[in-house]
C-alpha positions in Angstrom: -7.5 -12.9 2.5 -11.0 -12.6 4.0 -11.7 -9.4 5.7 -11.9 -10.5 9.2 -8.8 -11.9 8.9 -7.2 -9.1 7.4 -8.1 -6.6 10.1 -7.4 -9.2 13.1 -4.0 -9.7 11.6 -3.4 -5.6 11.5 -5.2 -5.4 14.6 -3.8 -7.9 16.6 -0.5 -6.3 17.1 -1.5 -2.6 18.2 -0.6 -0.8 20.8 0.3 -3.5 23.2 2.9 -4.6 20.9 5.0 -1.0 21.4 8.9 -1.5 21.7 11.3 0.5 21.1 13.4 -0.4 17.4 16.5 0.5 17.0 18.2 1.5 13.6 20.0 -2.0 12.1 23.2 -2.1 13.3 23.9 -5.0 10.0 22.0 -3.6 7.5 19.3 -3.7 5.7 17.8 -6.9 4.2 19.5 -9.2 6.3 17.7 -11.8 8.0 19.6 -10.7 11.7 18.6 -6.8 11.0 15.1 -7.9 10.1 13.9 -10.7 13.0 12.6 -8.1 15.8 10.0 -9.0 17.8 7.0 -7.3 16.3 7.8 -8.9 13.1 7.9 -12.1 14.9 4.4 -12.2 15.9 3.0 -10.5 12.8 4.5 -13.3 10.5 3.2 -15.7 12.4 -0.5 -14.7 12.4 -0.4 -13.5 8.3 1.9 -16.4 7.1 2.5 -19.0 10.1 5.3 -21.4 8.9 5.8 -20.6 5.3 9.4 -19.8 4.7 10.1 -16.3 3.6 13.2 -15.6 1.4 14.9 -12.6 2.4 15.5 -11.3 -1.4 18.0 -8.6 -2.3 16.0 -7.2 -5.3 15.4 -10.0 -7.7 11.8 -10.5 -6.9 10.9 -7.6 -5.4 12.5 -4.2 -4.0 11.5 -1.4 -1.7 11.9 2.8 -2.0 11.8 4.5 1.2 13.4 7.6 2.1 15.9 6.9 5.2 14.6 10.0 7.3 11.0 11.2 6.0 10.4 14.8 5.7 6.9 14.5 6.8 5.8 11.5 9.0 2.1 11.6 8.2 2.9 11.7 4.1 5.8 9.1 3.3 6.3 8.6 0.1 7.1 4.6 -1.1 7.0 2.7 -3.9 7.3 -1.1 -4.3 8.7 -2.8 -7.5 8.2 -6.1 -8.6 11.2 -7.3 -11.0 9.4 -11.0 -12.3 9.0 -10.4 -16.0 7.1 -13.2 -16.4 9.6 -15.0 -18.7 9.6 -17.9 -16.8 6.0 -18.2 -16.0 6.3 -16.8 -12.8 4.5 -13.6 -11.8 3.8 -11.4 -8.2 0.2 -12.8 -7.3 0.2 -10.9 -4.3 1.8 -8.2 -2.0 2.0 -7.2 1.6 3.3 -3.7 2.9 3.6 -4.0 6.5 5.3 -0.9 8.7 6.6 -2.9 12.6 5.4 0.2 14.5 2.7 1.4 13.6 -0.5 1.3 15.5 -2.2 -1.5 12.8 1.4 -2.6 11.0 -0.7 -4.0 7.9 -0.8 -1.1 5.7 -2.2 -3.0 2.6 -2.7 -6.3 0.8 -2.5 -5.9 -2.9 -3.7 -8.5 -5.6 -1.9 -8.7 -8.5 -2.6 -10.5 -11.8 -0.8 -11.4 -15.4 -2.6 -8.1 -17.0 -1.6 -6.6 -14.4 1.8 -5.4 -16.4 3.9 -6.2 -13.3 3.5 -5.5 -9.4 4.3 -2.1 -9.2 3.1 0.4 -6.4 3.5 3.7 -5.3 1.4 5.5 -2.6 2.4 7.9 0.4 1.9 6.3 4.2 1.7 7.1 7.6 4.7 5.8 10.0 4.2 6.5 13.8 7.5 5.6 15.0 11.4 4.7 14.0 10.6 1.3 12.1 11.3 -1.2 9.7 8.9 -0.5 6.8 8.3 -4.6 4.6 6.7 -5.8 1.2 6.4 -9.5 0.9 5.3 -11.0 -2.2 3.9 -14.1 -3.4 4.4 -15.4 -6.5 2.5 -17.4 -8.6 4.6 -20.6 -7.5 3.5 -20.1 -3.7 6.5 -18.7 -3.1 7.2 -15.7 -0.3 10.0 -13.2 -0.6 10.8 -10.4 1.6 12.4 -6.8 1.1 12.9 -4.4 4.1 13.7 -0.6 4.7 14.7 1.0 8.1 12.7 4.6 8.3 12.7 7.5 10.7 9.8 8.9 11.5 7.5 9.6 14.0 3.8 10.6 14.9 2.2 10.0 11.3 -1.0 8.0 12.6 -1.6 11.0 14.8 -1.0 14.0 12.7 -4.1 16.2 12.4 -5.5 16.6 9.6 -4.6 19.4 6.8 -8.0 20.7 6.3 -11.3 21.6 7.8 -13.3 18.5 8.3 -16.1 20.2 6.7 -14.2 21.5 4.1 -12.8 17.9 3.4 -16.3 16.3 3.5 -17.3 18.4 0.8 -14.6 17.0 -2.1 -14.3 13.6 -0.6 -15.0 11.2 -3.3 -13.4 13.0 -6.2 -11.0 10.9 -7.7 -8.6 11.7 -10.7 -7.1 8.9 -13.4 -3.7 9.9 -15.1 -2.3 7.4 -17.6 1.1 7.2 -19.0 1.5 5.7 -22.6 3.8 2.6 -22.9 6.8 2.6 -24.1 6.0 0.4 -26.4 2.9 -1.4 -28.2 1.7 -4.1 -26.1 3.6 -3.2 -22.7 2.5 -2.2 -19.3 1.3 1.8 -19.2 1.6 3.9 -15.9 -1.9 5.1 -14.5 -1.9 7.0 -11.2 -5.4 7.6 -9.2 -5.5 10.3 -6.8 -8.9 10.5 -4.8 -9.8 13.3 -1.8 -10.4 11.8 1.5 -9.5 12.8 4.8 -8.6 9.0 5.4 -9.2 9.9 9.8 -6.9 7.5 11.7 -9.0 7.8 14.5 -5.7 8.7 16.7 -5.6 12.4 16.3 -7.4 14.3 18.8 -10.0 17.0 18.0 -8.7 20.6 20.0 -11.6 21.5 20.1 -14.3 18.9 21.6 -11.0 17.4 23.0 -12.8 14.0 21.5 -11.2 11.8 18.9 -12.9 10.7 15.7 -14.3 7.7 14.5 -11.7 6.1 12.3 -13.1 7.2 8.3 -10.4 5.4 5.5 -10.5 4.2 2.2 -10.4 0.6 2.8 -10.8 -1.3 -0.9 -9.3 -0.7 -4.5 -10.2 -2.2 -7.6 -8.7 -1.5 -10.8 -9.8 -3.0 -13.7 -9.3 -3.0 -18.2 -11.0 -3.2 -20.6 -13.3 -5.2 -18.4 -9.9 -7.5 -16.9 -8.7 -7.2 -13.1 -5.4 -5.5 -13.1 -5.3 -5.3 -9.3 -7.2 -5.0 -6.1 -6.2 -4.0 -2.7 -7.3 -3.9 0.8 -5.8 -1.0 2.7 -6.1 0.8 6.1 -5.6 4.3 7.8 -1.6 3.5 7.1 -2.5 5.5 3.9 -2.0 8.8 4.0 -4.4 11.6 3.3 -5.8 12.1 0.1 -4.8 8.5 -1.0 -2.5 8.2 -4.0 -1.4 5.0 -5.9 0.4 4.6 -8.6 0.3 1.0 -10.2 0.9 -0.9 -14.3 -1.5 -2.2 -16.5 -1.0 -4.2 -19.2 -2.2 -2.6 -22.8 -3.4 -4.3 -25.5 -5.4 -2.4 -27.2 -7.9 0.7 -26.9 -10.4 0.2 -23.5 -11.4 1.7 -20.9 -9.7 2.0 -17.5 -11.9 1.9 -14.3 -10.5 2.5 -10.8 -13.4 1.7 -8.0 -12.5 2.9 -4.1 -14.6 1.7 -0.9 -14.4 3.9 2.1 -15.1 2.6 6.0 -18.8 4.5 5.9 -19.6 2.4 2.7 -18.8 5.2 0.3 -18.0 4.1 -3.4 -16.4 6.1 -5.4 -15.5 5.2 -9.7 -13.0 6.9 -12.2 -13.2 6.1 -15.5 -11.0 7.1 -18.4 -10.8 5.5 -22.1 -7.7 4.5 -23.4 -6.9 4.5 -27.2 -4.6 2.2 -29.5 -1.2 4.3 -29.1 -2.1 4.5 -24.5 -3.4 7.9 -24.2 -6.4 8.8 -22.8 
């Protein structure tokens, strides 16, 4: 998806779009529960008449808590459940939240080193909401998994530290990596990198002005010089960015995790990877 398309689709349904959702009363994951009206008009302008299977898990599947403990830092993770047996992989991945003020929280690309479409990261949710990954697999295929979460006021939380004080780390990223279980298979990396990732909503108390918006806004993860995934993201991400993702291992390399920021900030973490998947 090209960029300008990407921000008019998470754009586009803002704060004019604003009704009120209330919890299912059929459940999650069924395609009554599911059809509100913000979704309506956000499906139409990222996939217009595809069809979109509401899946129960076999594709793809979705970890949310039901109430958050802390709106501006929700913990999700996606899993993508293709083990490629078939020839059939996750290609790609929306995470979408109804009610927030831009519901396009991220696009990830996915590929077959990619060791399967797994993601974890913490997000903002500004209101009661169904929070949605859609993938695409490699067949052109869409599939659709859906959790109801309560929350409120994440996109305008103020921030947990000092601006300055947060200006002077940003850009420091750390690479973890988990060894595979076995020789071959997909290891566990997680990046964590400091930014204040500003919404833009939160009012300064002080000039009683509100910022200009200041986010991570790419991804790119590659190994051993191969794409293992790539992601556009906005201010849905919670301070201090975190994701958690696979990556196929098959032999010693290096690991390189490069991050874009709204103000044209680059940021690179790098870690080497040995025959066994330690670094």
């Amino acid at each position: 998806m090209k960029r300008r398309e990407f921000i008019a689709a998470g754009l586009g349904l803002t704060l004019g779009a604003r009704l009120a959702v209330a919890a299912p009363k059929k459940g999650p994951g069924t395609a009554e529960s599911l059809d509100v009206e913000v979704w309506q008009g956000l499906r139409r302008q990222l996939f217009g008449e595809r069809a979109i299977e509401i899946d129960v898990d076999a594709v793809i599947g979705l970890e949310t808590p039901y109430r958050a403990a802390d709106a501006a830092s929700v913990p999700i993770a996606v899993r993508g459940h293709l083990d490629g047996a078939d020839g059939r992989y996750i290609k790609r991945m929306w995470l979408l939240i109804d009610q927030n003020p831009t519901p396009v929280v991220g696009v990830f690309e996915f590929f077959p080193e990619s060791g399967g479409a797994d993601v974890e990261t913490r997000v903002r949710v500004n209101d009661y909401t169904f929070v949605r990954a859609i993938a695409e697999t490699s067949d052109d295929k869409l599939y659709m998994t859906a959790n109801f979460v309560k929350a409120s006021g994440g996109c305008s939380a103020p921030a947990s530290k000092d601006p300055a004080a947060a200006a002077q780390s940003m850009g420091r990223m750390k690479l973890r990596i988990d060894p595979p279980p076995q020789p071959g298979g997909a290891a566990r990396a997680q990046v964590l990198i400091r930014h204040p990732n500003v919404t833009g909503l939160a009012m300064d108390q002080l000039t009683r002005m509100y910022p200009q918006p200041h986010y991570v806004r790419k991804i790119e993860v590659r190994y051993r010089d191969r794409p293992v995934m790539n992601a556009e993201v906005t201010f849905a991400i919670a301070e201090n960015p975190s994701f958690r993702f696979n990556f196929r291992h098959d032999g010693a390399g290096v690991l390189v995790v490069r991050a874009e920021d709204t103000e044209d900030g680059h940021f690179e973490a790098r870690a080497r990877v040995d025959e066994n998947g330690m670094s």
